[in-house]
C-alpha positions as CSV (number, residue, x, y, z in Angstrom):
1,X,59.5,78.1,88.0
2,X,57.4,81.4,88.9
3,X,60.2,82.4,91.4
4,X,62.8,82.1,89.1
5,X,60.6,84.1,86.5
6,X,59.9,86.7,89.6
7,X,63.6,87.0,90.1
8,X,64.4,87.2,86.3
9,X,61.7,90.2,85.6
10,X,63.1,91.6,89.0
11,X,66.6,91.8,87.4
12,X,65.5,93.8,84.5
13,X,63.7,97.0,86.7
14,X,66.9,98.3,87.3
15,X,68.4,98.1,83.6
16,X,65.0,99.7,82.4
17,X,64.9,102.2,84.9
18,X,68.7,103.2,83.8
19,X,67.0,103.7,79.6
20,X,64.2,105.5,81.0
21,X,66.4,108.3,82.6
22,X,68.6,107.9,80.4
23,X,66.3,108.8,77.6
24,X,64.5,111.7,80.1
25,X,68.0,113.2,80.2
26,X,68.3,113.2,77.1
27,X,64.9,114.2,75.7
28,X,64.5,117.1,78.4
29,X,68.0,118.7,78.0
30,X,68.9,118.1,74.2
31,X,70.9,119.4,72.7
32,X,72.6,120.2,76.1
33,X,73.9,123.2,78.0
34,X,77.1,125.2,76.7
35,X,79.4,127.9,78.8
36,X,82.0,129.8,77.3
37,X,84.8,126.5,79.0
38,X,82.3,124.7,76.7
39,X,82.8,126.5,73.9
40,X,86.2,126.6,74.2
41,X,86.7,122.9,74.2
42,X,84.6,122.4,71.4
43,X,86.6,125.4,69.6
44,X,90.1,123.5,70.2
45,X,88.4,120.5,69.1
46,X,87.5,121.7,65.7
47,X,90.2,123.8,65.3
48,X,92.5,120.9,66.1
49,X,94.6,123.6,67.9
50,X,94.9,122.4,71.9
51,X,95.2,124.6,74.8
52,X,96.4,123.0,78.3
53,X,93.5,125.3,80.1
54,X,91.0,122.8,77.9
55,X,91.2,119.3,78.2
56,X,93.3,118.4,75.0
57,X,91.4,115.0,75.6
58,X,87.9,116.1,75.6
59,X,88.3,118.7,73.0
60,X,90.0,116.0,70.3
61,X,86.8,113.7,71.4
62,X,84.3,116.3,70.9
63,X,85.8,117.4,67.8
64,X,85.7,114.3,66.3
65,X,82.1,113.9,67.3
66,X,81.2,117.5,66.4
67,X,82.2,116.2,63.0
68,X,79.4,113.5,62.7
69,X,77.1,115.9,63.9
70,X,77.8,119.5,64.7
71,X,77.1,120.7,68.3
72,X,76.8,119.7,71.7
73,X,74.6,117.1,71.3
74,X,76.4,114.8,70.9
75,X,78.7,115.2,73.7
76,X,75.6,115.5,76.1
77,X,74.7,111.5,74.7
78,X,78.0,110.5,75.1
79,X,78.5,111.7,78.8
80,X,74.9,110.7,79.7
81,X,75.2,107.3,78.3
82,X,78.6,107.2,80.6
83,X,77.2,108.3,83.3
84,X,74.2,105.8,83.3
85,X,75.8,102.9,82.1
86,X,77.5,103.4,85.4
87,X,74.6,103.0,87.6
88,X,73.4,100.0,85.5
89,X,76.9,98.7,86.4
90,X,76.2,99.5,90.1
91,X,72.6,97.8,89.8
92,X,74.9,94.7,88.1
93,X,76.7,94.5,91.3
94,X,74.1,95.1,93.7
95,X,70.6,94.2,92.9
96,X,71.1,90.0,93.8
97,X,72.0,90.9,97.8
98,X,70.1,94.0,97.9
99,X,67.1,94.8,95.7
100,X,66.7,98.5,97.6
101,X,70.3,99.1,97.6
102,X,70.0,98.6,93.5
103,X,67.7,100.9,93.1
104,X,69.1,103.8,95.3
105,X,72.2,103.6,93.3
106,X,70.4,104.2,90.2
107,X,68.1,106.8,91.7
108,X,70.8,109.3,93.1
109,X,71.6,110.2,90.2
110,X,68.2,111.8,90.2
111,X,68.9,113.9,93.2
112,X,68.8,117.7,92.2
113,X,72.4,118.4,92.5
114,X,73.6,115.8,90.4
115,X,70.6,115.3,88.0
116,X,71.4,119.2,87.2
117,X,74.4,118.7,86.0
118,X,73.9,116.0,83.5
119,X,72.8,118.5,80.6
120,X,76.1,120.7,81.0
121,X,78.5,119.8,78.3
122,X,82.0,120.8,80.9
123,X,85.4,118.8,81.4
124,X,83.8,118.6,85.2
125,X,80.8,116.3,84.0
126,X,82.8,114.4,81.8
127,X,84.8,113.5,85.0
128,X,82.4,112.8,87.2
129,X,80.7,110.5,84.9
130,X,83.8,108.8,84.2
131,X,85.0,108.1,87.3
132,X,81.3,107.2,88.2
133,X,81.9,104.4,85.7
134,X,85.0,103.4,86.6
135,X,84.0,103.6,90.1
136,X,80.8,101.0,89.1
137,X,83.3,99.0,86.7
138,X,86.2,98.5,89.5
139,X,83.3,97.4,91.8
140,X,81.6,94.7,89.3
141,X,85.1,93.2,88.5
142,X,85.4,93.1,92.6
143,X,82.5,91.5,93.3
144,X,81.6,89.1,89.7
145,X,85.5,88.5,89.7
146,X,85.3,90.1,86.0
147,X,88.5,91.0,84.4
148,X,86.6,92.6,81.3
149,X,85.1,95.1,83.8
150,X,88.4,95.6,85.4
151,X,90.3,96.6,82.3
152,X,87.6,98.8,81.2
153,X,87.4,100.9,84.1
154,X,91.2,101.8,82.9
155,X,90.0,103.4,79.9
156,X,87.7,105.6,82.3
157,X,90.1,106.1,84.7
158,X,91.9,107.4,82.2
159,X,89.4,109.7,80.5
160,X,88.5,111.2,84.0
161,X,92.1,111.8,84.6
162,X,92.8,113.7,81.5
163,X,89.6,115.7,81.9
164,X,90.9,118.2,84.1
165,X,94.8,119.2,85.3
166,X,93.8,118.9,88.6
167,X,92.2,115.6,88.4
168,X,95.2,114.0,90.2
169,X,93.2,114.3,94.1
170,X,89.8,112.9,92.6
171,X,91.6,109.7,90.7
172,X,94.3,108.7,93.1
173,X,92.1,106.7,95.6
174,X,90.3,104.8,92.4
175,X,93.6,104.1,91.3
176,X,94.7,102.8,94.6
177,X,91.8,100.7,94.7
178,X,92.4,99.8,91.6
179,X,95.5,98.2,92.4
180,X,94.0,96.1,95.1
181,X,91.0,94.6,93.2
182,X,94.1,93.9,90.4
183,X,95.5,91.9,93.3
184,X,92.3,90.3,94.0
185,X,91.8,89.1,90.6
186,X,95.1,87.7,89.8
187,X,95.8,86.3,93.2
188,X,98.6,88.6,93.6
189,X,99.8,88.0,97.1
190,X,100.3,91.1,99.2
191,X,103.9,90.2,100.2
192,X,104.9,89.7,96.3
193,X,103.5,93.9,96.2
194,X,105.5,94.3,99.3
C-alpha cells in the first residue's frame, strides 16, 4: 500500500512542476513582450483586416482574445499554457519507464534559449509551442494507444502550420509521423498504405 502511494505522489511532481513554471512564466513576464511583427498581428487582428506577411491565423485568435481583454496578455497565457501542457504531456508518456527522463522533458524548457522566448508574443513562439504539443500529443497517443491525443495533436499541427508561410519544413516530419502512429492506432497494415 505505501509503494503504491510512493508511486502515486511520484506521478504528481511532474504535473506540479509543469503549474509552477507555468505560473513563473507567467508571473515574471506578464503581460508579455511585443515587437513591431507583434504589433502587427495584433493590429490585423483587431482591425479584422489580414495580411499574408501576419499569420491570418494568429491575428483572428489574438483578436478575438484582445477582445476579452485588451493586450498581449492574453496571448502570452495562451501560448504558455500550450507550450507547457506539452511537457506535462511528455511527462504523461515518460515518467512510468523513466522518472529522470520525465523530469528532463519538463525542465528543458527552462534552458535559457528556450525559457527566453516564452514571454515574446511572435508567430515563431506560437509555433514552437504548438508543434511542441503536437509533438508531446502524437507521442502519448503512440505510447498510451490514445486516439483523443492523436486527434488533438491535429488541431496543433494545424495551428503551427498556419503560424508562419514557411512552416511547411518544420511540420512535414510531424505530419509524417503522424501518419504512422494513425497506422499504429487503427491497425492499418503497411501494404494497405502501399
Amino acid at each position: 500500500m505505501e509503494t503504491e502511494n510512493k508511486r502515486q505522489i511520484k506521478s504528481y511532481v511532474g504535473y506540479l512542476l509543469c503549474i509552477l513554471c507555468f505560473g513563473l512564466t507567467i508571473w515574471a513576464f506578464y503581460p508579455g513582450f511585443m515587437s513591431p511583427d507583434s504589433i502587427a498581428n495584433l493590429t490585423d487582428g483587431r482591425t479584422g483586416e489580414f495580411h499574408d506577411i501576419n499569420s491570418p491565423v494568429m491575428s483572428y485568435l489574438w483578436g478575438k482574445l484582445d477582445a476579452i481583454f485588451a493586450g498581449p496578455a492574453l496571448m502570452l497565457i495562451l501560448q504558455n499554457a500550450i507550450f507547457w501542457s506539452a511537457a506535462a504531456c511528455f511527462w504523461r508518456a515518460t515518467h512510468k519507464r523513466s522518472f529522470r527522463l520525465g523530469l528532463c522533458l519538463i525542465l528543458f524548457a527552462l534552458m535559457p534559449q528556450i525559457f527566453s522566448q516564452l514571454p515574446v508574443i511572435w508567430k515563431d513562439v506560437g509555433l514552437g509551442a504548438a508543434l511542441f504539443l503536437s509533438a508531446a500529443l502524437l507521442y502519448l497517443a503512440d505510447k498510451t494507444k490514445n486516439k483523443v491525443a492523436f486527434f488533438a495533436s491535429i488541431l496543433f499541427l494545424f495551428y503551427g502550420f498556419a503560424a508562419r508561410l514557411n512552416a511547411l519544413p518544420a511540420v512535414l516530419p510531424l505530419a509524417i509521423w503522424s501518419g504512422v502512429i494513425f497506422c499504429r492506432l487503427f491497425e492499418i497494415k503497411k501494404r494497405r498504405i502501399l
